[in-house]
C-alpha positions as CSV (number, residue, x, y, z in Angstrom):
1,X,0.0,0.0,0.0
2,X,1.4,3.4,-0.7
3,X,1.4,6.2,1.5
4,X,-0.8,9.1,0.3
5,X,0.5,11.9,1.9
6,X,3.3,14.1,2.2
7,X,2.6,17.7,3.5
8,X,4.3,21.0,1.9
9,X,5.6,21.5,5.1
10,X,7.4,17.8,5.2
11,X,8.3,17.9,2.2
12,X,10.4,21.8,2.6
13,X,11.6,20.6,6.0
14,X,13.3,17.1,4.5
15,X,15.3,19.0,2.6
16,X,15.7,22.2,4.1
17,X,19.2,21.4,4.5
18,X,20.3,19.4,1.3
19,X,18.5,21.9,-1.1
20,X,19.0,25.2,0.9
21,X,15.7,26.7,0.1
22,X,13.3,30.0,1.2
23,X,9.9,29.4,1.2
24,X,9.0,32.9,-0.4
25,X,5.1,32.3,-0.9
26,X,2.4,30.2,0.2
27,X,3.4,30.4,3.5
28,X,-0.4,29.9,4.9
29,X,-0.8,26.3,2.9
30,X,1.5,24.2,4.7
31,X,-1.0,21.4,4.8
32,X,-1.4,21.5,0.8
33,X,-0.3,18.1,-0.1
34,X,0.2,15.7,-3.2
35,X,-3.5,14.9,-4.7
36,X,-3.9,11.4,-4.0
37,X,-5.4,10.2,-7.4
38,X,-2.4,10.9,-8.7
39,X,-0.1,9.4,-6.1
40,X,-2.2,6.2,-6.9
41,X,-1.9,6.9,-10.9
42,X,1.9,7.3,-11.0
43,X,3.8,5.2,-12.1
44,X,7.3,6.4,-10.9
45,X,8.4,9.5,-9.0
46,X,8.9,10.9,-12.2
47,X,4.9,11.6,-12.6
48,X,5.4,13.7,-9.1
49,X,7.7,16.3,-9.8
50,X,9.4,17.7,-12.9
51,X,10.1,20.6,-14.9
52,X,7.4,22.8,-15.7
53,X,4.8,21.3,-17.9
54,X,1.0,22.2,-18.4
55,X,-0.2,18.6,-19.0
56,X,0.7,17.0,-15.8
57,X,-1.1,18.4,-13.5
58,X,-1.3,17.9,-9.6
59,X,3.1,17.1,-9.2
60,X,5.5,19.8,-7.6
61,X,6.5,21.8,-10.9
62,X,9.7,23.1,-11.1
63,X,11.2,26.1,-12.6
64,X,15.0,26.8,-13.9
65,X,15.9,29.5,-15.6
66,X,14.0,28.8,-19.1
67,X,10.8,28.2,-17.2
68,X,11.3,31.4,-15.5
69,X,11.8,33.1,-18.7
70,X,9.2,31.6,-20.2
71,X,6.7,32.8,-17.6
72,X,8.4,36.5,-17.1
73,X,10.0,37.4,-20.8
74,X,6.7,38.4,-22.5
75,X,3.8,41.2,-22.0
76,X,2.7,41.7,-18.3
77,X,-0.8,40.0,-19.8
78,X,0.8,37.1,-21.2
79,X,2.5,36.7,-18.1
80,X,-0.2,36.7,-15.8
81,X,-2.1,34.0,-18.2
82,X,0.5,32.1,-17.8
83,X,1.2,31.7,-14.2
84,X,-2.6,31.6,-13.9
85,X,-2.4,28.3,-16.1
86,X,0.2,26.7,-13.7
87,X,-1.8,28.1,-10.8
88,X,-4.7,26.1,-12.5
89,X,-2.3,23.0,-12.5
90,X,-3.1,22.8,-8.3
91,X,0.2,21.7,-7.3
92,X,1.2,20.4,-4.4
93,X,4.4,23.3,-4.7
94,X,6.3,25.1,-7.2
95,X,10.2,25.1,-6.8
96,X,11.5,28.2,-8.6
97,X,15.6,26.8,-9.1
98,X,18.5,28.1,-10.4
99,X,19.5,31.1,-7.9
100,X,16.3,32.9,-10.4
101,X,14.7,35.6,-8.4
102,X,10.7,34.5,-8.0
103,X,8.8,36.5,-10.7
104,X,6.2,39.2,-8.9
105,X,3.0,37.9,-10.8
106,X,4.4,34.1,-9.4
107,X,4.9,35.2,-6.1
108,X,1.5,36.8,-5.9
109,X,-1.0,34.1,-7.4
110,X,1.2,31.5,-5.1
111,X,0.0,33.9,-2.4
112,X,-3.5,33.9,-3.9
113,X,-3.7,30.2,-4.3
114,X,-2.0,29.2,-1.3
115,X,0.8,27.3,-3.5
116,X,3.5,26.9,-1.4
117,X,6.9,28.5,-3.5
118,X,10.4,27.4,-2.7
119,X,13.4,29.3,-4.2
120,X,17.1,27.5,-4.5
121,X,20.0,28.4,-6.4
122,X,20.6,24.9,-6.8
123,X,20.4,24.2,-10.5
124,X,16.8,22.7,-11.3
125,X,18.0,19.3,-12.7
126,X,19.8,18.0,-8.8
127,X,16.3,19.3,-7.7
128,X,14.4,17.2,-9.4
129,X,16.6,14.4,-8.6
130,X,16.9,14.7,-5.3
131,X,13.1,15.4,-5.2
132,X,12.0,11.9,-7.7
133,X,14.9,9.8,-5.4
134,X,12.9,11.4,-2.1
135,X,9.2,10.7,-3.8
136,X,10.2,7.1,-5.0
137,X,10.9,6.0,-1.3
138,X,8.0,7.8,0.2
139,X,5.3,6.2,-1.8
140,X,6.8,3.1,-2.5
141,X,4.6,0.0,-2.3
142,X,4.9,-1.3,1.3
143,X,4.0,-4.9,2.4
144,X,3.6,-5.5,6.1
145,X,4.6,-9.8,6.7
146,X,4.3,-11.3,10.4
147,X,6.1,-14.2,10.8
148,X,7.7,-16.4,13.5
């Protein structure tokens, strides 16, 4: 059986140390947690966390520096849409990566949503390896045997 839940807070705390992160938004949702359909859909940590992407909802979405300027290097409208859409994603937390400073319009709809946002200037790849590695063992399948 898999365990089902892992809260923002855990999960910030576990690695407070190994990722040296600031959680810069979202402060109020430390109780916001992995959706547990997907926990149960996933087939690998993988499906849990990655770089930002707007067809996987509901996994901690990750932003390095092409993310960031994806969100921030176009009109203040288009900008807004588009942290709306990963707003609209519901994830568990966004990890903005790469020493990048949080974009405004991100650190305000986090705010709004109550997303918890983490900021690192570790480089987003070792953050979403450290994350998947940390995600496999947490929800791994566990069998309870008695024996004598």
């Amino acid at each position: 059986m898999k365990p089902s839940f892992i809260s923002a807070e855990e999960l910030f705390s576990f690695h407070s140390k190994t990722l040296k992160w600031q959680w810069v938004a979202g402060q109020q949702a430390k109780e916001r947690h992995f959706d547990e359909v997907a926990v149960r859909a996933a087939r690998s940590a993988a499906d849990l966390v990655g770089y930002l992407n707007y067809i996987h909802p509901y996994r901690v979405q990750i932003l390095g520096e092409r993310e960031a300027a994806y969100v921030t290097a176009v009109s203040q409208n288009d900008s807004e849409r588009r942290v709306a859409r990963i707003v609209d994603l519901e994830p568990p937390a966004l990890v903005i990566c790469d020493g990048v400073e949080p974009p405004e319009t991100l650190l305000k709809l986090c705010n709004e949503a109550q997303i918890p946002l983490f900021s690192c200037a570790e480089s987003a790849a070792y953050v979403i390896d450290v994350l998947r590695a940390y995600l496999s063992r947490h929800f791994a399948d566990r069998d309870t045997a008695h024996g004598v």
